[in-house]
N, C-alpha and C positions, 0 to 999 in steps of 0.2 A: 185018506182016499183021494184020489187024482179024477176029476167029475172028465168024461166026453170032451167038453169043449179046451177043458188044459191041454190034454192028452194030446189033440188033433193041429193047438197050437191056436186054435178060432177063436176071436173073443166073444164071450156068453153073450146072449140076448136075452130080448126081453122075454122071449117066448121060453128059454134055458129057466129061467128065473120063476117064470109062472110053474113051469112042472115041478122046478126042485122045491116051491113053495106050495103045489099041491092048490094054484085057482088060474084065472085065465088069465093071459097076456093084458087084455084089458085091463084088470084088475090092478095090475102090474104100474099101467100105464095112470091109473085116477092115482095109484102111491105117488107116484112120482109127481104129479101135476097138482096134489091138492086135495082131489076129489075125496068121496067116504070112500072107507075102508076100514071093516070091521077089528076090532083089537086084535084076535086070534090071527087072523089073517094079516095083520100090518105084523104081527111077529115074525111068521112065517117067512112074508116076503124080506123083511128087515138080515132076517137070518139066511138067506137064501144068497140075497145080495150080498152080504162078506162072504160067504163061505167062496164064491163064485167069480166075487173079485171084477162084480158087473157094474160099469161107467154107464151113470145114464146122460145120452146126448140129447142136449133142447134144439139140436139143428132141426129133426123136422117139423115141431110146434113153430121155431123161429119161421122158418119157409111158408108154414099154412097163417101164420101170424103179419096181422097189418104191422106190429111192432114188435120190436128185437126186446125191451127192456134193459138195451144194452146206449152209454152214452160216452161222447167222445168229450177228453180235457185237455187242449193245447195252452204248453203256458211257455212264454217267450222273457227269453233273458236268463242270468245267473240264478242260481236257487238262493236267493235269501231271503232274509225274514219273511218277505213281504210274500212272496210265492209261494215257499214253503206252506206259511200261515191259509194260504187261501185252497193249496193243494190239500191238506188235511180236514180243511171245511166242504169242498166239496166231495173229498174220500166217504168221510162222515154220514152227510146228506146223501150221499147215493146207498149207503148202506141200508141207511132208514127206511129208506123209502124203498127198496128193493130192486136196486138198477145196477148193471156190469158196470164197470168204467173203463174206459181205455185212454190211457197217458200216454200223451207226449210231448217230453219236454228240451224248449228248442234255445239251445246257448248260445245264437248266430250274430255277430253283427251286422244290421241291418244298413250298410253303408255298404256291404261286399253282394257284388253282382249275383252270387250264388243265391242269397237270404230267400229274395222272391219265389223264387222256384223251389226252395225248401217248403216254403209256408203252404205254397198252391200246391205240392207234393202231397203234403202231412194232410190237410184236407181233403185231398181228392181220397184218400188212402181209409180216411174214417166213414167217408162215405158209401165208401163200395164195400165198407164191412159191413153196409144197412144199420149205423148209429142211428138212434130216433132224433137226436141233437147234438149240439156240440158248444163248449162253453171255451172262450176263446181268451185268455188273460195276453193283450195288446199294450205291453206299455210303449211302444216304440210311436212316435208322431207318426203318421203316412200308412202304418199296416193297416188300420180299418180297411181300408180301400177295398182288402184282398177278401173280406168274406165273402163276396157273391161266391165265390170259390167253390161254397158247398152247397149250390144249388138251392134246391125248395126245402134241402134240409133245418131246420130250425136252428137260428143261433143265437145268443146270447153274450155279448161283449163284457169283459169288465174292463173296456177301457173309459178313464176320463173325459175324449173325445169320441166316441163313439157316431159313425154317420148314421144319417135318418131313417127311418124305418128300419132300425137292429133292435131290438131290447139288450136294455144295461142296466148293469148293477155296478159300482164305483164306487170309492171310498170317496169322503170328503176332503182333499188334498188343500183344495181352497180354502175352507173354511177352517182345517187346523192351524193354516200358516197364518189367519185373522186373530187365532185363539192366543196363539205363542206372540206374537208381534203386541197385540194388545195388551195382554196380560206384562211384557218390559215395560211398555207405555204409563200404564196405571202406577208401575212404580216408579216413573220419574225419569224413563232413559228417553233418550231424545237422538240421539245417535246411535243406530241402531244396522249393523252390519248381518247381509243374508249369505249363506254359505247354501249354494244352489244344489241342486241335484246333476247329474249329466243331463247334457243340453237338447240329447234327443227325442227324453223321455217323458211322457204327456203328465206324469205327476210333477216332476220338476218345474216345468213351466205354470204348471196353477199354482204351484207354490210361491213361487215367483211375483205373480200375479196377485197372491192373497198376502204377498206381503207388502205390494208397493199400492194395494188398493187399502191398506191397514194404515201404514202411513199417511197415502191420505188425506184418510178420514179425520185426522188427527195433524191434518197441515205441517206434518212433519215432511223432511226431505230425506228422500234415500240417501242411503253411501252405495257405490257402485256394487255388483252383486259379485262375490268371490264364486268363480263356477268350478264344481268337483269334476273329476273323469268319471267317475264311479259312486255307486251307495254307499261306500266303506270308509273302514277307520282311515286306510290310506289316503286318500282322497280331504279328512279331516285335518291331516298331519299337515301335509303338502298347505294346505289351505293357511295352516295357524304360520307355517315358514314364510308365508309370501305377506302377511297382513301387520301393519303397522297400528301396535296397540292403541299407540295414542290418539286413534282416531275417530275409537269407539268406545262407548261403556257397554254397549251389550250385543246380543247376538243369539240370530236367529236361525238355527241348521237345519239343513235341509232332511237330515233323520239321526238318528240315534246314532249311529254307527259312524257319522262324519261328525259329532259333536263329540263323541268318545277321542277319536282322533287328535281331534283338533281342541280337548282339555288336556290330553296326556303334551304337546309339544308346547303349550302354553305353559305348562304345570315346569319343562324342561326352560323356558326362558323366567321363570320366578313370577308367572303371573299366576293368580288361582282362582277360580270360581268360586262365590260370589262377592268375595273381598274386593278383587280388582275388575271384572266383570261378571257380568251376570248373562246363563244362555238355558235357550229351552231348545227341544229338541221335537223329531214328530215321530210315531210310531208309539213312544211307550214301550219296546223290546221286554222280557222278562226282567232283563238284564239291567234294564235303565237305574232301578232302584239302587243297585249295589255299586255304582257307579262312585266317586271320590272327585268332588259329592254326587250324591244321588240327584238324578236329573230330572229338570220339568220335563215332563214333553205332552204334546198333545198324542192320543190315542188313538189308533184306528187299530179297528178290530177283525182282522185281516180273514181267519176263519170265521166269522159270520157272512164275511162277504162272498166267500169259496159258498158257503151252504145257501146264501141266497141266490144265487147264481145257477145252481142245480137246480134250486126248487124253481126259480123260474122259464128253467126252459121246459120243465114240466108241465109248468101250467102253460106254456104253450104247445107244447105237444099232445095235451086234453083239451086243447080248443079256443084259448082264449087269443081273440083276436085286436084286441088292444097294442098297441106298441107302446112298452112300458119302460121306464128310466129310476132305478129305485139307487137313491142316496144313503149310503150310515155315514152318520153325526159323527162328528168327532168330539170327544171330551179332554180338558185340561188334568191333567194330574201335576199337582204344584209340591215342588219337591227342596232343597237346600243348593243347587245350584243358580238359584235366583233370588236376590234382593232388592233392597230399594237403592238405587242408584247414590252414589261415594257424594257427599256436599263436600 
């Protein structure tokens, strides 16, 4: 049977719904939102709505509503691990918690005149959708700048630089390249080559940073720092053709993916991991383990970071007026691509 509103081509209301279900539009409307509604009657209307093929719209609760429960996620750069991981933690956490999400994910180089007006684009664009917040993953040096962008809207940085008065959340990029660097230390390397991340990226430079302040600690002296283009295995490769083995026993990569790299073109000139050196890696990747050999690396755990990220723009979008900077630790996972240094 073909109801009135097929026929005429109109899409059913709410008021279509309440009659084919036999109570009032109201009724209709606490279904939808929540509210009681008796078993028989939650049938009814349940049965009404497929038959009827009825869309319920939250535009106009959104409109009489101080907030959308809707929240915006800009994440900047290639989707690898590390984005990916933190996209799926904040997917996650918004589920949970009962919030829309709206993605947008921006693969610009930030050195092209365009970038700016991308970023202040994508943001103005979240705002005028009325997002209650927005979580903004900055790895590039200099983007902070651009949050004012979104107004009195709340935001939430995950960058490692993050300027003052933002709330952040960050992985420990520092403190894992202390963990890898110290942990060759302990067994006896003293020559200790760092293979960077791209130059522009605010993780790359703490890395940098927490390996030449690990050093040190340890009145060791750098070897100059091998710098990648990219997070990737390419970028590892290139690296192990330009470096001169005899100049180091061990080594410190700037992540998984350029340590992968940069064991496969070693592994091609007859050098192997941990016989002739010894390297740890940072991320942890699923992948690290399976690796020939299986590789140290220090850990960050990229979905928790995506899910702390969410939850904390929430709690400032309920009130809390604190400006907050929350760190996750990084842990060592010690693996068969590292030994004690060749006497």
């Amino acid at each position: 049977m073909v109801s009135g509103t097929e026929a005429s081509g109109r899409r059913p209301s709410m008021a279509d719904v309440g009659r084919a279900a036999h109570v009032s539009a109201q009724t209709v409307s606490r279904y939808h939102t929540g509210g009681y509604v008796s078993p028989d009657a939650r049938k009814r209307i349940e049965r009404a709505v497929r038959d009827l093929g009825y869309q319920h719209s939250r535009l106009p609760g959104i409109l009489r509503s101080q907030h959308t429960d809707t929240l915006g996620f800009i994440t900047m750069g290639p989707l690898n691990f590390g984005n990916t991981g933190i996209l799926a933690g904040v997917n996650r956490a918004a589920r949970d918690e009962g919030q829309q999400l709206l993605t947008a994910q921006l693969d610009l180089d930030p050195s092209a005149p365009s970038s700016t007006a991308d970023i202040r684009r994508t943001l103005q664009s979240l705002t005028s959708m009325r997002v209650d917040g927005i979580v903004v993953g900055t790895p590039y040096i200099g983007v902070e700048a651009l949050l004012d962008e979104a107004g009195s809207v709340p935001v939430v940085s995950l960058s490692e630089r993050a300027p003052d008065g933002v709330d952040t959340v960050h992985a420990d990029s520092y403190g894992a390249a202390r963990l890898g660097v110290r942990h060759l230390v302990e067994l006896g390397h003293r020559r200790i080559v760092h293979l960077a991340g791209p130059d522009d990226r605010n993780e790359a430079s703490e890395r940098v940073r927490g390996y030449l302040d690990e050093l040190a600690a340890h009145r060791l002296a750098p070897l100059p720092v091998e710098a990648c283009a990219e997070w990737d295995a390419d970028s590892g490769a290139a690296a192990a053709r330009r470096v001169d083995p005899t100049t180091f026993t061990a080594v410190a990569s700037g992540n998984d993916e350029i340590a992968l790299g940069f064991m496969s073109v070693m592994h091609e000139r007859g050098l192997r991991a941990p016989d002739d050196y010894s390297i740890v890696g940072i991320d942890d990747m699923p992948e690290a383990k399976y690796f020939t050999p299986a590789l140290t690396s220090a850990r960050l755990d990229f979905e928790a970071l995506g899910e702390a990220a969410l939850r904390l723009v929430l709690d400032r979008i309920r009130g809390t007026s604190v400006v907050q900077e929350r760190v996750l630790p990084s842990v060592l996972a010690v693996r068969a691509s590292t030994a004690e240094r060749p006497r």
